[in-house]
C-alpha positions in Angstrom: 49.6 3.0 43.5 46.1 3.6 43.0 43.8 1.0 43.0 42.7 1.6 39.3 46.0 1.1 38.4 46.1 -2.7 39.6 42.8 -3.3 37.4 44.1 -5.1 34.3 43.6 -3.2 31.4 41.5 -5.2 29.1 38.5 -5.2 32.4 38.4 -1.8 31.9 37.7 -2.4 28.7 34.8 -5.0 29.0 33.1 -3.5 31.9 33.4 0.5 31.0 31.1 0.8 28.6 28.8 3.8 30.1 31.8 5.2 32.2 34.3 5.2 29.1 34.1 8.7 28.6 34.6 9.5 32.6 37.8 7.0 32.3 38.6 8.9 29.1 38.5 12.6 30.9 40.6 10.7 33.7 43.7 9.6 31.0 43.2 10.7 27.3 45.4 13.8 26.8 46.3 15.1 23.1 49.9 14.9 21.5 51.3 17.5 18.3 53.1 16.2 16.1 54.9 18.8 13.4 53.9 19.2 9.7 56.8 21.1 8.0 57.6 22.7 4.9 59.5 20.8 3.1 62.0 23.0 1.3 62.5 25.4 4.6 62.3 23.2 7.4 59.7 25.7 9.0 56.7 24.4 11.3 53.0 24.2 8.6 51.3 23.5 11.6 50.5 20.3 13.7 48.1 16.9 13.5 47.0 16.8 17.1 46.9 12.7 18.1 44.8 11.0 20.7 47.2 9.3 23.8 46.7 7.8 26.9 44.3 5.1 25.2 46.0 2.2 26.3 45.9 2.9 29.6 42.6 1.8 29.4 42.8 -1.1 27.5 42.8 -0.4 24.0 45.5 -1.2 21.2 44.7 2.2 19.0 42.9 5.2 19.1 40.4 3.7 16.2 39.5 1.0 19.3 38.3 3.2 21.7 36.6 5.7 19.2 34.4 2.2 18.1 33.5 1.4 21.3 32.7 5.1 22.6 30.6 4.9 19.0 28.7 1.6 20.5 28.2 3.3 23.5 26.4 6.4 21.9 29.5 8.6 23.1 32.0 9.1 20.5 30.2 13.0 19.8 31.2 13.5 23.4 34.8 11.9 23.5 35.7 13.8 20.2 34.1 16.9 21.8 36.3 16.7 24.6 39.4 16.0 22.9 39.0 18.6 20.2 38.5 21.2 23.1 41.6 20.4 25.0 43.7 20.1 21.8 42.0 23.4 21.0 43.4 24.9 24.0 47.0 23.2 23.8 47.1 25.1 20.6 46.3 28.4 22.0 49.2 28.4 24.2 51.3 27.2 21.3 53.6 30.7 20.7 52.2 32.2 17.5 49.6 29.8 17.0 48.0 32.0 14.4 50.6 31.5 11.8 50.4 27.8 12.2 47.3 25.3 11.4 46.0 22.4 13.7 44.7 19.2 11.8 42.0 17.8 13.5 40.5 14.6 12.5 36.5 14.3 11.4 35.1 11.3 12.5 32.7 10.1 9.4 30.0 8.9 12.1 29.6 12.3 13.7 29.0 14.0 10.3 25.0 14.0 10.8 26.0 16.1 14.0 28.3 18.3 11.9 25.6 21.8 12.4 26.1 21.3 16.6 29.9 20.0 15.7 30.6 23.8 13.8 28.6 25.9 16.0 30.5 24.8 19.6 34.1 24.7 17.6 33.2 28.5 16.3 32.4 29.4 19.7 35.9 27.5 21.4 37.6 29.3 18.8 36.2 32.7 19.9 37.0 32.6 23.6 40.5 31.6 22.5 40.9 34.1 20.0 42.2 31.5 17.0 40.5 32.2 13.4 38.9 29.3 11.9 41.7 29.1 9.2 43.6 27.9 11.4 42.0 24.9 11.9 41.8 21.8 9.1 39.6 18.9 9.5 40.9 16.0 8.2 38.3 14.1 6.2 39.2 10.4 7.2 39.0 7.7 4.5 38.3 4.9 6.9 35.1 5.3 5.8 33.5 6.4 2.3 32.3 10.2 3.5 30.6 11.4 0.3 27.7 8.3 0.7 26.5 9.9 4.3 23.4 12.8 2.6 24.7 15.6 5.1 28.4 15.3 3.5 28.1 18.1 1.1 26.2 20.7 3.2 28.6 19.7 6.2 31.6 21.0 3.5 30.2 23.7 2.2 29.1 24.9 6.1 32.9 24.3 6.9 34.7 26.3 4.2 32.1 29.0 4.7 32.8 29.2 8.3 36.8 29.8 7.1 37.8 26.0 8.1 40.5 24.2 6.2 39.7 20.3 4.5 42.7 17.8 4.3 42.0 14.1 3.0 43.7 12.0 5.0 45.2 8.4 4.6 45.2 9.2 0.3 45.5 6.1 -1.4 44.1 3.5 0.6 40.6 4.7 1.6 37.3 4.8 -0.2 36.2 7.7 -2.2 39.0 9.8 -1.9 39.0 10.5 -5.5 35.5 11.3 -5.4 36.9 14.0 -2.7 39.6 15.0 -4.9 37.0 15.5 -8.0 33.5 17.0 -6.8 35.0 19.3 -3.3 37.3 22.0 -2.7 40.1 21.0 -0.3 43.1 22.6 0.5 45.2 19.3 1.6 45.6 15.9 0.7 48.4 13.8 2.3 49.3 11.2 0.7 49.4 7.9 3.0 52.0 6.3 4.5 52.5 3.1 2.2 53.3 4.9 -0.7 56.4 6.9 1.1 57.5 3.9 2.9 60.8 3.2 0.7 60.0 5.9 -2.2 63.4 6.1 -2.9 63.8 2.7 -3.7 60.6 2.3 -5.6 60.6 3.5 -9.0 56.8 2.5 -8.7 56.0 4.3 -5.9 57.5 7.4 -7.0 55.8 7.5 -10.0 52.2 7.4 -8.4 53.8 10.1 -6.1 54.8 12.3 -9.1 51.8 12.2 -10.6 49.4 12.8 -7.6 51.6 15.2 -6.9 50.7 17.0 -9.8 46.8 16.2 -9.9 46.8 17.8 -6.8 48.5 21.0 -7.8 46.6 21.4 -11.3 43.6 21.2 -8.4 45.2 24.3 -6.5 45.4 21.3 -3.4 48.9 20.9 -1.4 50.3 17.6 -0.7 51.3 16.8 2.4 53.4 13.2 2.9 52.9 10.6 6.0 55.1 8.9 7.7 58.6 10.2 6.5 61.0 8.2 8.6 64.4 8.4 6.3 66.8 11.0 4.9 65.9 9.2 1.5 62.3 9.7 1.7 62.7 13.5 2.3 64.6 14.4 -0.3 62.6 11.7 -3.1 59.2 13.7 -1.2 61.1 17.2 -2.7 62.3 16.3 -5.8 58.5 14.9 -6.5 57.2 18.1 -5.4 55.3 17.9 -2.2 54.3 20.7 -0.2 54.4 19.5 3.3 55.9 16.5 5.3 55.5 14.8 9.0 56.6 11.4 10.5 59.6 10.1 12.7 62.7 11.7 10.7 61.3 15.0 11.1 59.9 14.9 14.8 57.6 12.2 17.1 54.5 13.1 18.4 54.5 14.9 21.7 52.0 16.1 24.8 55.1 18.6 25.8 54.9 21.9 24.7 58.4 23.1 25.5 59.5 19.7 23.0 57.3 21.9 20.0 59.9 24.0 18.0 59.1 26.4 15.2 61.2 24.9 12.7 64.2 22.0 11.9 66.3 24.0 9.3 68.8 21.1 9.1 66.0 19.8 7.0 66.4 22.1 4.0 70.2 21.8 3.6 70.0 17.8 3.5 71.6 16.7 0.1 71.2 20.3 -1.1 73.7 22.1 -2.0 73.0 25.9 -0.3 72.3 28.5 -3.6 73.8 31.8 -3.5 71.7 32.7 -6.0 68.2 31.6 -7.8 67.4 29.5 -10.5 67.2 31.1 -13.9 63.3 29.8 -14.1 63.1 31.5 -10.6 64.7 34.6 -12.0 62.6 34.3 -15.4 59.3 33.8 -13.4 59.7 36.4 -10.7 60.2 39.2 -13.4 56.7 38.2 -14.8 54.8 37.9 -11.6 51.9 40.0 -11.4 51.2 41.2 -7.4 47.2 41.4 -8.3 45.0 42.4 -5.5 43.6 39.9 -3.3 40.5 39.0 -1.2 39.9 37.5 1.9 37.4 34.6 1.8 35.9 35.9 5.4 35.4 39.5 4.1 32.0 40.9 2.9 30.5 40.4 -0.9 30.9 44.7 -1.3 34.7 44.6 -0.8 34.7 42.3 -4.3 32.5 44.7 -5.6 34.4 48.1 -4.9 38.0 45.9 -5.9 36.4 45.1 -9.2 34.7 48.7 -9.5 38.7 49.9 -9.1 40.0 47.8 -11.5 37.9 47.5 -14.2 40.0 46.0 -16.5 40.6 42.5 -13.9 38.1 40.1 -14.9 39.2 37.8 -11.7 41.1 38.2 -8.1 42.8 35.4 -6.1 40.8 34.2 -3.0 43.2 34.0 0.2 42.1 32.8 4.0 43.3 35.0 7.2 46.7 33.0 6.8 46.9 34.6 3.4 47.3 30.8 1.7 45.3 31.2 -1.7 41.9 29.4 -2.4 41.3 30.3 -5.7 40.2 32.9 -7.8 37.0 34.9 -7.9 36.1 35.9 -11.1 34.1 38.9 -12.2 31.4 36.8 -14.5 30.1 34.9 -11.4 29.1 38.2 -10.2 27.1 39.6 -13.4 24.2 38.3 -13.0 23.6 39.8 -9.5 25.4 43.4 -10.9 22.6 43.7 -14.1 19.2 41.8 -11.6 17.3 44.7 -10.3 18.1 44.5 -6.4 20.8 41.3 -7.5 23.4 43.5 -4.4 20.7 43.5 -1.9 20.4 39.8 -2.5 23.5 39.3 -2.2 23.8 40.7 1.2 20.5 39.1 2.6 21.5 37.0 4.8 18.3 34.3 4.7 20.2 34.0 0.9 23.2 33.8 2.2 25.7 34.4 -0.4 29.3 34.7 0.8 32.8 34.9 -1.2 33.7 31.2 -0.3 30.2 30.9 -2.8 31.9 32.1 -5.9 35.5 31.0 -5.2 37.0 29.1 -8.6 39.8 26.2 -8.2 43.3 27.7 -9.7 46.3 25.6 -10.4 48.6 26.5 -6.5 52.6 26.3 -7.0 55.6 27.2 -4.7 57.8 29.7 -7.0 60.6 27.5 -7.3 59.3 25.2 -9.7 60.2 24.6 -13.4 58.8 26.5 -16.2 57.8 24.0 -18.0 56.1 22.7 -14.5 54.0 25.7 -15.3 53.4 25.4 -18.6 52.0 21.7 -17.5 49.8 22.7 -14.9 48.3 25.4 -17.2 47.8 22.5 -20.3 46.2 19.8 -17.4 43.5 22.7 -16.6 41.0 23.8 -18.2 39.6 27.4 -18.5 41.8 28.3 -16.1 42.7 32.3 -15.6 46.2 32.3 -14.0 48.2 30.0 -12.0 48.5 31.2 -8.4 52.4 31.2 -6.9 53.4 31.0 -3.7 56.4 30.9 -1.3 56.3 29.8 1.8 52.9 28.6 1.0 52.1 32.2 1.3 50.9 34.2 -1.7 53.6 35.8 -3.9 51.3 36.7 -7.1 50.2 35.2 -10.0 51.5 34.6 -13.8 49.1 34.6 -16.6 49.4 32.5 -19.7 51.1 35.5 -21.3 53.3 35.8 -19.1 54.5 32.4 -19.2 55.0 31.7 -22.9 57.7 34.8 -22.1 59.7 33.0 -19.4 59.7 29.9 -21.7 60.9 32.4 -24.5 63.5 34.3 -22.7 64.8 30.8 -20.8 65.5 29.4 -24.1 66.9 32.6 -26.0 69.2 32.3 -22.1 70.3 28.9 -23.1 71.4 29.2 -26.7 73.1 32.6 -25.6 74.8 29.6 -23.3 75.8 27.6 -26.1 79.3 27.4 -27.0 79.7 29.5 -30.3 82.1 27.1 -31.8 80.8 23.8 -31.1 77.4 25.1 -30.4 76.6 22.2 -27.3 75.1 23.5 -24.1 77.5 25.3 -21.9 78.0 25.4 -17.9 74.7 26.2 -16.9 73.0 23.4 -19.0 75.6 21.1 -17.6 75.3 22.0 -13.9 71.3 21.5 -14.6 72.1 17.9 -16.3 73.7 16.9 -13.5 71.5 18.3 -11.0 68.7 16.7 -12.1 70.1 13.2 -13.0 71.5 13.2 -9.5 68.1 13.2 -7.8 66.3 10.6 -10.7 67.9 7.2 -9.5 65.6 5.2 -11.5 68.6 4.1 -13.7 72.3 4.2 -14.1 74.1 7.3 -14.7 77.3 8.4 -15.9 79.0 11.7 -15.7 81.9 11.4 -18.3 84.5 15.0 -18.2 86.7 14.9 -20.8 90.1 16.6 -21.0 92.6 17.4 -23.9 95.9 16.7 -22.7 98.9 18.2 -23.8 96.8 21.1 -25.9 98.3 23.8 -24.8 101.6 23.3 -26.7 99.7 22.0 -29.6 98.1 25.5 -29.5 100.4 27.7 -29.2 102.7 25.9 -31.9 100.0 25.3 -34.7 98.0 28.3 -33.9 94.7 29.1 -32.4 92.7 28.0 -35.8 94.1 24.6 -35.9 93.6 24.1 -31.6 89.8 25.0 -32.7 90.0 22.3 -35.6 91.0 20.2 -32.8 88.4 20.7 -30.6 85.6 20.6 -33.5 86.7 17.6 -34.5 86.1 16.2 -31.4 82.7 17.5 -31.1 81.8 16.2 -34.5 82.8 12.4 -33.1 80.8 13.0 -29.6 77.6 13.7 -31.8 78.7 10.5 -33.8 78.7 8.4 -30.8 76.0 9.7 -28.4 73.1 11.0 -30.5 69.9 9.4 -28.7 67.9 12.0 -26.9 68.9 10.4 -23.8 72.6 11.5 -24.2 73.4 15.0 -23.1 76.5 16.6 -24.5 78.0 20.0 -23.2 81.0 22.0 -23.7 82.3 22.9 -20.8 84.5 25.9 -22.9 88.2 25.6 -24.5 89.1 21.5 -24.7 86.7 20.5 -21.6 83.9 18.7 -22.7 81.1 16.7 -20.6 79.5 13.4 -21.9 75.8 12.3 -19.4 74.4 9.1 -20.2 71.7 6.9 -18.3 70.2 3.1 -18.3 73.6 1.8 -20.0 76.6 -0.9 -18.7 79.6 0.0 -17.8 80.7 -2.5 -20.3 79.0 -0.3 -23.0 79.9 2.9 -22.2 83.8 1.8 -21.8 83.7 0.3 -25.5 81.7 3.5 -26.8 84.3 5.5 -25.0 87.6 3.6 -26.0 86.4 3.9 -29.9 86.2 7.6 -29.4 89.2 8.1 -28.1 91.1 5.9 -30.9 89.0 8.1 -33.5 89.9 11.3 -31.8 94.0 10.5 -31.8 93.8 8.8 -35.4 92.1 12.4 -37.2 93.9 14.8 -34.5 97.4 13.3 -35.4 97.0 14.3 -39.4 97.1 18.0 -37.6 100.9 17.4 -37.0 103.6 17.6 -39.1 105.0 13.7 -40.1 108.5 15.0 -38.6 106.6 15.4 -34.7 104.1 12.3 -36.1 107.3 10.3 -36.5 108.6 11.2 -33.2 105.7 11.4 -31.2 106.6 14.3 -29.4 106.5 18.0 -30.2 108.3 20.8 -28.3 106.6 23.6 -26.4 106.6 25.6 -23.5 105.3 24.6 -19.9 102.7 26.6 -18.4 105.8 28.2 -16.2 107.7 29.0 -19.9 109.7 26.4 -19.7 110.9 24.5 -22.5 110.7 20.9 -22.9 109.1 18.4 -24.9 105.6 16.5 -25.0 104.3 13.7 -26.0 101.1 14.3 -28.9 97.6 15.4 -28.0 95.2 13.0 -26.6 92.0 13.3 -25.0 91.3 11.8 -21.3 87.9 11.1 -19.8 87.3 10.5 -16.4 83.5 8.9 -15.4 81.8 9.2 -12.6 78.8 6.4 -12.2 75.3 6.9 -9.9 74.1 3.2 -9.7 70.7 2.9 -9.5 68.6 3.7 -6.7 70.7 6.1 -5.3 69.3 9.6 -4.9 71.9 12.8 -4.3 70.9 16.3 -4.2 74.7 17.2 -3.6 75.9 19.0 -7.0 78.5 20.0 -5.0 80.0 16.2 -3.9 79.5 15.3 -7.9 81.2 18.1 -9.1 84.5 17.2 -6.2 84.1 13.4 -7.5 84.3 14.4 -11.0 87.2 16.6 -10.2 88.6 13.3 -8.8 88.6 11.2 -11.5 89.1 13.5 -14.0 92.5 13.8 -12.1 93.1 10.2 -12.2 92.4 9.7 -15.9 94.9 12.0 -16.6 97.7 10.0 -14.8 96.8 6.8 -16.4 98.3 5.3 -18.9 94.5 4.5 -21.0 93.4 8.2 -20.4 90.3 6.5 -19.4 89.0 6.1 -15.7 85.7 4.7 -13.9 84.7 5.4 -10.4 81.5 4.6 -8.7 79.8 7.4 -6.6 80.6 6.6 -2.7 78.0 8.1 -0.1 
């Protein structure tokens, strides 16, 4: 054992103030922990973390970076700790297509100019673009009060570096971020995930940062997932990107770095052999537009706009091809129609790059909503397209144009799904109902199926205009009994119907339900003769042609309850449950049947 070993920890700390960052060389070392997408499962990139800290004597990282900051040495230690985590990432297997988030002290932001110019030249010698690297702005502090702030980000994104705000929620100005800079990330702190799924409160601020952020063309990463629940409340809110315990730990070991957990994106999803119809919609009005790399020259915008001289803008990518913005024509005109306004341009004491003229653009993954869109493009202002990607790659973009079509053409799909004779929303609508009620917990649902039985020699006896009297009347009483918004009432075709309803009882669903199903026998046994009304029965054949008698018609409705507070993503486990107790309702001797969800 050496002898520094049998020092006791906190000596080192009293006594090493000008030898802190020789003891930090000697035991510091740099841990990756993943940032993954959260509806693939692949590896975003990594947030390199400082260990080895205690080993000298100090609780947390934030410790030792105070006192190196007393000492006059924290520009040093972070020096040296963003060069080796600079070169653990090079040998990181494709470490281009990946990102490393490196945190930015506030303290060292006066040193920012000497801070880019030895990270540029690391960079270099290991052959990683600057793209590929994200300082996280740290909240711990309120960064936009230090003068050099602004000129330190606008230095960064010129120089083709990434900006995350870290710790969203609980710092100082990260609003003032949010509002007056361009930054690609924000990751939303840890508090606010810690039991999402069980805080209607906390998922609401999610939501709707969620969607601040996007209108802002910023992706959203989440902290500190450490449950199933939390990753699947994280995607239904939309986030982009997630980290913390569930997904991997933190780890100095290379060979324990995989490029991607795709267990993740089949968790309480049910696997789609096919897209969305707003997928399908949007896709067919995505327009592939040109693009430009932020780190290419001013004349390359020139000659693409001089090729298309109907484009007023183009989107802005990095050399990951994740979209920036746009660059639109109108920024340029003024140097176009100025006598010498290109050679100015291109002077490099002016010093006028692309990353000067890039615009913010509302950024979305192309499996969002429609009517997601159409929000992002009401929230912003002036805005020219939104900008789609997948993978957080860009796909293309879809103009305001072409979004009032895919709203068009996805309602014109759902009354074509409309059954003609009761005209309620058909399978599709029904699957979406469910879908979506499955993975909002913040009340009580109900998934009522609801079963004629006994139709089919009804049917066949009284005649195929009569069997469709049947089934209108029984439409007619569901719009009776469930007409609030709330309700949603489908036809799921011949004498199937479905009945959702949320934030009731099960007391007051069960007496809603009994009166309908006294109404529905007391009109459908007029359709009978009074012979077979008498008698109770009427003879038919068996679906194997086999004569016999049955008793009248009567509905049956079997209902499935979500309590509150639990999430599922599974349409496939509600659809077997609802099979279930449908099943069971139809045995009973009430016709009617509750079952509560089991996980």
């Amino acid at each position: 054992m050496s002898s520094a070993s049998l020092i006791e920890p906190g000596v080192f700390r009293r006594y090493a103030g000008d030898q802190l960052l020789t003891l930090s060389k000697l035991v510091l070392e740099t841990a990756f922990q993943p940032i993954v997408e959260v509806a693939t499962g692949t590896v975003f990139g990594y947030e390199t973390l400082m260990r080895g800290y205690d080993r000298i004597g100090f609780c947390e990282p934030l410790e030792l970076l105070d006192q190196a900051a007393e000492a006059g040495q924290l520009l040093a230690l972070e020096q040296m700790m963003a060069g080796r985590s600079l070169a653990k990432f090079a040998t990181v297997p494709d470490f281009a297509s990946v990102t490393l988030f490196l945190n930015l002290d506030v303290r060292l932001i006066k040193d920012g100019d000497y801070i880019i110019e030895r990270l540029v030249q690391h960079l270099s010698k290991l052959n990683i673009p600057p793209s590929s690297v994200c300082f996280e702005l740290s909240e711990r502090f309120d960064n936009t009060t230090i003068p050099e702030f602004a000129a330190l980000v606008l230095k960064l994104r010129k120089a083709g570096f990434k900006l995350a705000i870290d710790d969203f929620g609980v710092g100082h100005g990260e609003m003032k971020l949010l509002c007056d800079y361009q930054v690609d990330y924000l990751k939303i702190d840890r508090h606010f995930i810690d039991g999402m799924d069980k805080s209607s409160r906390k998922r609401h601020l999610v939501k709707n940062i969620v969607h601040i952020a996007h209108v802002l063309g910023v992706r959203v990463v989440a902290e500190g997932i450490e449950t199933e629940a939390e990753l699947m409340a994280c995607r239904e809110y939309g986030v982009d990107l997630v980290q913390g315990y569930f997904i991997a730990r933190p780890t100095t070991f290379l060979n324990e770095l995989q490029p991607a957990f795709p267990h993740l994106a089949d968790i309480g999803r049910v696997r789609r052999s096919s897209q969305s119809l707003d997928e399908i919609l949007i896709r067919k009005q995505i327009e592939n537009l040109p693009t430009v790399y932020e780190h290419e020259s001013i004349d390359t915008v020139f000659e693409l706009f001089r090729r298309n001289p109907r484009q007023a803008f183009f989107p802005v990518l990095n050399a990951n091809r994740e979209p920036r913005g746009v660059i639109n024509e109108y920024h340029l005109k003024e140097y176009i129609y100025q006598p010498f306004g290109r050679d100015l341009l291109k002077n490099k004491v002016y010093e006028r790059t692309i990353s000067h003229f890039v615009d913010m653009a509302p950024i979305i993954g192309l499996d969002a909503d429609a009517e997601e869109l159409m929000s992002l493009f009401a929230s912003m202002d002036n805005s020219d397209c939104i900008i789609l990607t997948e993978n957080m790659r860009y796909a293309g973009v879809v103009s305001a144009a072409s979004l009032i079509k895919v709203i068009s053409e996805k309602q014109l799909k759902i009354a074509q799904d409309q059954n003609p004779l009761t005209s309620l929303p058909g399978n599709r609508a029904i699957t979406d109902f469910i879908h979506e009620s499955g993975r909002d917990d913040d009340d009580n649902r109900f998934f009522c199926y609801c079963d004629f039985d006994h139709f089919k020699p009804f049917n066949d006896n009284y005649g195929f205009h009569v069997g469709d009297h049947a089934i209108s009347l029984f439409a007619a009483l569901l719009r009776r009994y469930f007409f609030s918004d709330d309700h949603f009432l489908g036809h799921v075709g011949g004498d199937d119907f479905f009945i959702g309803v949320r934030d009731w009882t099960r007391e007051e669903l069960t007496e809603i339900l009994e009166r309908l199903l006294s109404d529905f026998h007391d009109d459908v046994v007029t359709l009978y003769s009074q012979e077979e009304r008498e008698a109770g029965r009427i003879k038919g054949h068996d679906r194997t042609g086999i004569e016999r008698f049955f008793p009248l018609l009567r509905c049956s409705i079997g209902v499935l309850e979500l309590p509150k507070g639990l999430l599922l993503d599974d349409g496939a486990r509600i659809a077997s449950s609802i099979a279930a107790v449908k099943a069971q309702a139809k045995q009973s001797s009430s016709g009617l049947v509750f079952t509560t969800f089991v996980t």
